[in-house]
C-alpha positions in Angstrom: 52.3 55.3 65.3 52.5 58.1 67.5 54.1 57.3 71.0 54.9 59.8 74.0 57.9 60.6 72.7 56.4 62.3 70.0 54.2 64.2 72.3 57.0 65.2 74.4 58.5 67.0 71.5 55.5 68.6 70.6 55.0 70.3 73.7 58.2 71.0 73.7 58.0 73.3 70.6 55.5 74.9 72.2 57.6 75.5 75.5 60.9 77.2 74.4 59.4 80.3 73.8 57.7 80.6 76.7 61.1 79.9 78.6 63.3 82.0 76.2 65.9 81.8 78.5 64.0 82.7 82.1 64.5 78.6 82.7 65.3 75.1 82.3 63.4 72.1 81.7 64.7 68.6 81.8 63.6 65.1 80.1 63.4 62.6 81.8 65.0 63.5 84.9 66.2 60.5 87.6 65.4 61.1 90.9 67.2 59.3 93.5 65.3 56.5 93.6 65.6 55.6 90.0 62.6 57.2 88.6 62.1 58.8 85.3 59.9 62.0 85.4 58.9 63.2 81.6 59.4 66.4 81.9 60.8 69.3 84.9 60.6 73.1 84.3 62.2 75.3 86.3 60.8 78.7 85.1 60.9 82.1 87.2 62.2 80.3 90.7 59.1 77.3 90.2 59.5 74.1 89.7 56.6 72.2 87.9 57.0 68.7 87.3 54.7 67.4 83.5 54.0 63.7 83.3 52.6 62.8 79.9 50.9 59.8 78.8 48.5 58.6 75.6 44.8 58.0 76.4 44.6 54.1 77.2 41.5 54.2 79.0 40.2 55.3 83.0 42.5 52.3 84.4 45.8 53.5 82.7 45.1 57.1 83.5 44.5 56.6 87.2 47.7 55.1 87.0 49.4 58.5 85.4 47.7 60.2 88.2 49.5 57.9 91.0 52.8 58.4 89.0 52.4 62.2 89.0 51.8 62.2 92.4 54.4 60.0 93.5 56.7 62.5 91.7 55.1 65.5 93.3 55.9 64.3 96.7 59.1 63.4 95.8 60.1 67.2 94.8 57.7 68.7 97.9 55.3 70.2 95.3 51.9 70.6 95.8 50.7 71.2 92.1 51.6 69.3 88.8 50.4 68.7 85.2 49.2 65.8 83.6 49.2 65.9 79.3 47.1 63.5 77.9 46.9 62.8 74.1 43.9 61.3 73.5 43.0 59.9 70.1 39.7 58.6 70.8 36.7 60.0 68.1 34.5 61.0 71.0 37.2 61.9 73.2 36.6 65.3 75.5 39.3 67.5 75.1 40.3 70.4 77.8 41.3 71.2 80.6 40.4 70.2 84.5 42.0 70.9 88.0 41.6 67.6 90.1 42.8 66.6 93.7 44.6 63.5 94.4 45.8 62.7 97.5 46.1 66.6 98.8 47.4 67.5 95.6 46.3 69.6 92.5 46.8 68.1 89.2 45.3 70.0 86.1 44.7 67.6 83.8 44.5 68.5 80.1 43.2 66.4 77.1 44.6 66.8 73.7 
């Protein structure tokens, strides 16, 4: 069964090169309030803030949106990045900028 955890480390094997030492990222960082974020990268003096989640239908993804941006506000971003693994047969893989709530989230399908 895959779970999110397995995606995290995934696109984490893709990220380390990319970083090669110009940044951080964190998993699962706690904000104040006692939040869990899935993943922050600090890379080149920016700070972008990845929430991940597995394809569960419209309902369940509005609901990754609302998370992201609840975590967007909390570290005064204006852009963050939403990784979906979606398993469905006829699912539509890519890539998409959306607003929510003043903010940019690019959304992309795997």
């Amino acid at each position: 069964m895959f779970r999110e955890e397995n995606g995290r480390r995934l696109f984490l094997l893709y990220l380390k090169p990319i970083i090669n030492g110009r940044g951080n990222y964190y998993i699962e960082a706690q904000t104040r309030n006692q939040r869990r974020t899935d993943v922050v990268i600090d890379y080149m003096g920016r700070q972008n803030v990845v929430e991940m989640k597995i394809w569960r239908g419209e309902e369940y993804n509005r609901r990754g949106e609302e998370q992201l941006f609840d975590y967007l506000e909390y570290y005064h971003l204006d852009r963050g990045y939403l990784l979906s693994f979606n398993f469905n047969k006829k699912k539509q893989i890519g890539v998409k900028e959306i607003q929510y709530k003043g903010k940019t989230i690019l959304e992309v399908v795997v």
